[in-house]
N, C-alpha and C positions, 0 to 999 in steps of 0.2 A: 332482381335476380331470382327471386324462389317463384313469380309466377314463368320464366323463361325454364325452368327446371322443371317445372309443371307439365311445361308447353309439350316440351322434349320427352317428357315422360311416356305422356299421353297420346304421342302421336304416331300412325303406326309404322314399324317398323319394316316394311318393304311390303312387294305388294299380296295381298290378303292375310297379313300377319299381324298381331298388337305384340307390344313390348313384351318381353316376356313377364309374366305376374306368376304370382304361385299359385297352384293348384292344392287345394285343400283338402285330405279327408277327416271330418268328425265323425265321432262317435257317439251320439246323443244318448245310448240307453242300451245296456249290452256288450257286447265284442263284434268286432271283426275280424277277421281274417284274409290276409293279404298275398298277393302273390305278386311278386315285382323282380321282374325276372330269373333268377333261380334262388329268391331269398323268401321264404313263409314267415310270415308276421302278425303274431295276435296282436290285435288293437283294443283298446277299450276306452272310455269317456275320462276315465283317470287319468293318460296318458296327456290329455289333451289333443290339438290338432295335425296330424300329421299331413308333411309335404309329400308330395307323390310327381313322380317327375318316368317319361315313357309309358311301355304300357301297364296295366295294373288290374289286375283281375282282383275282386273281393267279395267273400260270401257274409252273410248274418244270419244269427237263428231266430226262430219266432219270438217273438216279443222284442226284440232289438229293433234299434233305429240309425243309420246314418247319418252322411250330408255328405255331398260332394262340391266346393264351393272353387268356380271360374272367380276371381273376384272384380269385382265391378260388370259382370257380363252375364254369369248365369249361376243355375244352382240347383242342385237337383238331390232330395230326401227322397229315401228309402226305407221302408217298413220290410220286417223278414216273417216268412224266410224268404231269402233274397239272394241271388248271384247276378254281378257285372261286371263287365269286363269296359274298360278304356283302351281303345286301343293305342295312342298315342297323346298323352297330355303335354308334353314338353313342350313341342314348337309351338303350342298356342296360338294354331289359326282360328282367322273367324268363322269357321264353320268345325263343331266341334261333334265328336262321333263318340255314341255310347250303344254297347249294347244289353240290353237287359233280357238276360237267358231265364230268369223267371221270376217274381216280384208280389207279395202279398198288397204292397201296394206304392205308388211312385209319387210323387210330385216335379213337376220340372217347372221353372221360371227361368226366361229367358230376357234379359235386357237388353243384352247388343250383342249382333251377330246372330249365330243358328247353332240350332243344335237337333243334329239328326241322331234317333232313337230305334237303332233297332228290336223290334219286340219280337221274343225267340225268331222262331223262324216263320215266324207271320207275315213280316213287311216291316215298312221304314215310314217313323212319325217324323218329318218335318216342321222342327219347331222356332218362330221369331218373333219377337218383342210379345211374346204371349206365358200366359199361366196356364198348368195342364195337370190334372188327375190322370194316373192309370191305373185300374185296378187289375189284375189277370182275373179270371173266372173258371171256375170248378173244371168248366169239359176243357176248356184248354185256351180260350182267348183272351181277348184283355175288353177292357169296357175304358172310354175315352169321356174326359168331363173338362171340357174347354171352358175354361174359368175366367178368362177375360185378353183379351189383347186381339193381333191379329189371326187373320185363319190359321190355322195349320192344317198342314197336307200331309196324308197317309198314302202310302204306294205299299198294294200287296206284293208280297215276292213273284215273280214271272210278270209284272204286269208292264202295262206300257202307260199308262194314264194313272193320274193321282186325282185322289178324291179331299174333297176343301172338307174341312169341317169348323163351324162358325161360332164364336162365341157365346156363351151360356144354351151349348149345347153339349147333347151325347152323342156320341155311336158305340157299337159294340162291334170287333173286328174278331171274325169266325175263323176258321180253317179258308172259305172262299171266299174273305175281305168281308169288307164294310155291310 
């Protein structure tokens, strides 16, 4: 009976969707600050890990550290100072959308499924079954450190083509891409 419970758990619930899981925010080190639809909420490592359900916007100051944890699927740390926005975490499709309005420094792991990264208003990092650094950079870009898994794909804003970029590699994304 408890691996059929398993089964049922595990298995997704209609098409491009998983069962719904909870969506986590931690606070490793510092506070955050929350904005979940007209309710502001300091957060801190004390509190432990808070549920977050729709969209959710949160900031962190320097020296602070996050976690935003899909569980069993992805997960993505955040060093400050830092703003992001989720635009929808509830329904929990397999393609999950963040964007990062500006980030002293990022980490994303992605286990199953995707997770598309918009950096400010740079472009969109496509990210799957892979590990990713993002650091932003002083004049205003971000620098990409593909840590292992498969490629991910970067699309500048306007564009019509996305650029791979390959494991235990860099790029640095300017004002005019890659």
């Amino acid at each position: 009976m408890r691996a059929l419970v398993l089964v049922l758990f595990l298995a997704p619930a209609g098409e491009g969707k998983l069962p719904s899981l909870p969506v986590e925010l931690r606070v490793i080190q510092g506070r955050a600050v929350l904005l979940e639809g007209t309710e502001v909420v300091s957060h801190s490592s004390a509190r432990g890990p808070r549920a977050i359900e729709g969209p959710v916007q949160f900031e962190i100051g320097p020296g602070s550290q996050a976690e935003i944890l899909w569980r069993g699927r992805m997960s993505l740390r955040v060093s400050g100072p830092a703003a992001l926005h989720v635009p929808d975490s509830s329904t929990r499709p397999l393609e999950t959308r963040v964007e990062i309005l500006f980030a002293a420094g990022v980490e994303l792991e992605v286990r199953r499924g995707a997770m598309r990264a918009q950096l400010s208003d740079l472009g969109e990092l496509e990210v799957k079954r892979s590990a990713v650094a993002l650091g932003e950079l002083s004049q205003g870009g971000w620098e990409i450190l593909h840590r292992g898994g498969d490629p991910v794909r970067f699309s500048a804003s306007g564009a019509t083509d996305a650029q791979e970029i390959r494991s235990g590699t860099r790029a640095r994304i300017e004002a005019h891409g890659l």
